[in-house]
C-alpha positions in Angstrom: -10.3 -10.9 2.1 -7.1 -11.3 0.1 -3.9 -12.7 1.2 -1.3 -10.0 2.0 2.5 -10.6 1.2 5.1 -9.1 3.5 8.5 -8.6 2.0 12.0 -8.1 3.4 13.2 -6.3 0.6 14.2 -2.6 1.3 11.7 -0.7 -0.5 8.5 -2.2 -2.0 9.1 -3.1 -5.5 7.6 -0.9 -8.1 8.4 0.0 -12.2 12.3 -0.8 -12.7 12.5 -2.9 -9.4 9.6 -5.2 -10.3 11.6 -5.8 -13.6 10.3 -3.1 -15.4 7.0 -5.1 -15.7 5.0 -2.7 -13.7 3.9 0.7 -14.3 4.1 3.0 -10.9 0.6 4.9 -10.6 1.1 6.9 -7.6 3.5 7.0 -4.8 2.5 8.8 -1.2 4.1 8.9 2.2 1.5 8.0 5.1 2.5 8.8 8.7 1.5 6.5 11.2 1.8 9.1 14.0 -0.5 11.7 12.2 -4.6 12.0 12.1 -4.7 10.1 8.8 -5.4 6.4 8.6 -3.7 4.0 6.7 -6.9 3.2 4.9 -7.9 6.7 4.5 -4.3 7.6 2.9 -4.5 4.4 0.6 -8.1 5.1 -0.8 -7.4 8.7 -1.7 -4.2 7.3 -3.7 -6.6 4.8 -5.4 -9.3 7.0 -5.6 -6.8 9.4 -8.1 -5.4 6.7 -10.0 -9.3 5.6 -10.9 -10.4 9.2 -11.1 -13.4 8.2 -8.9 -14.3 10.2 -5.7 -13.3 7.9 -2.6 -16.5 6.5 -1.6 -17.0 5.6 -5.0 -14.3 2.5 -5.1 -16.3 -0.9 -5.9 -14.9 -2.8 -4.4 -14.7 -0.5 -0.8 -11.6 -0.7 0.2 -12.3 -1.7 3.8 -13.4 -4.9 2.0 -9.6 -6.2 1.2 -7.3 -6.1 3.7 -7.3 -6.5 7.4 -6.4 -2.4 8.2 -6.2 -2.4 11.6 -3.7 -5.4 11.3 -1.7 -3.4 8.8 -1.8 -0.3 10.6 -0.4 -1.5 13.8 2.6 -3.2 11.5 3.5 0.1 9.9 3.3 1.8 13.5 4.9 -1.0 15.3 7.6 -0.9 12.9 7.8 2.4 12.1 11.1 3.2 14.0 12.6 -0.5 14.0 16.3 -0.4 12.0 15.8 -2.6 10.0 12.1 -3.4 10.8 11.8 -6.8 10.6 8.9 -6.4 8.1 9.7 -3.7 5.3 6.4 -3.7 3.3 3.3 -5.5 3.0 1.2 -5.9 -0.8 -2.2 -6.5 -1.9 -3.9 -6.8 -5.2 -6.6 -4.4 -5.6 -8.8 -4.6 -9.1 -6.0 -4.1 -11.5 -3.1 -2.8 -9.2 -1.2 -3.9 -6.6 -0.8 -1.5 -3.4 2.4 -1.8 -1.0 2.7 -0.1 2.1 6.4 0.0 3.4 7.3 0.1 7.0 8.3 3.4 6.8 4.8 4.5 5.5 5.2 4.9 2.0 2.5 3.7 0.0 3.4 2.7 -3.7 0.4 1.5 -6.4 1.3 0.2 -9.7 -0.3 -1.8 -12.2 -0.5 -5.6 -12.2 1.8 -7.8 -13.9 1.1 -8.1 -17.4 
C-alpha cells in the first residue's frame, strides 16, 4: 500500500500545471452517484493507457490504494464548495493517478 497525497489545489495537477514536466495520459470524469466504482473507472483508464485488458494490470489495482477510503472521500465531498479535500494522488508503475473531488480522474506520467 502506497501513501496517497491529498491536495488543496483546485484541480489535480497534470501537463502545464505540473510544470510542464508531465505528460497527461488520459483524463475521465467518474460519478460517485452512478453504478461505476472508483476502482472500476480508474482501472479501465489505466488499462487504455497500458493497452492491457483490465484484469491484466500487474500490479492489480486493488493492491495500491485504500478504495473504499477514497471512494467515500470523493462522495463525501462530492457536493462540498470548496471541499475541503480537492484531489487525492498515487503512483502507479510509471504514472501517477489523481482523483479530484469532483470525480475527475487525471493519469499522467511520472516526473522525469
Amino acid at each position: 500500500m502506497q501513501w496517497v497525497r491529498m491536495g488543496r489545489e483546485q484541480r489535480a495537477p497534470d501537463g502545464p500545471a505540473a510544470g510542464g514536466r508531465r505528460t497527461l495520459r488520459h483524463r475521465s470524469t467518474f460519478d460517485p452517484t452512478g453504478e461505476e466504482s472508483l476502482l472500476g473507472a480508474v482501472t479501465d483508464g489505466l488499462s487504455e493507457v497500458v493497452g492491457t485488458d483490465p484484469k491484466s494490470l500487474d500490479p492489480p489495482l486493488a493492491t495500491v490504494a485504500a478504495w473504499e477510503a477514497l471512494e467515500r472521500l470523493v462522495e463525501r465531498h462530492a457536493d462540498a464548495d470548496p471541499a475541503p479535500i480537492h484531489y487525492v494522488q498515487f503512483d502507479y508503475r510509471e504514472f501517477v493517478v489523481a482523483v479530484s473531488g469532483d470525480g475527475e480522474i487525471v493519469i499522467y506520467d511520472a516526473e522525469q
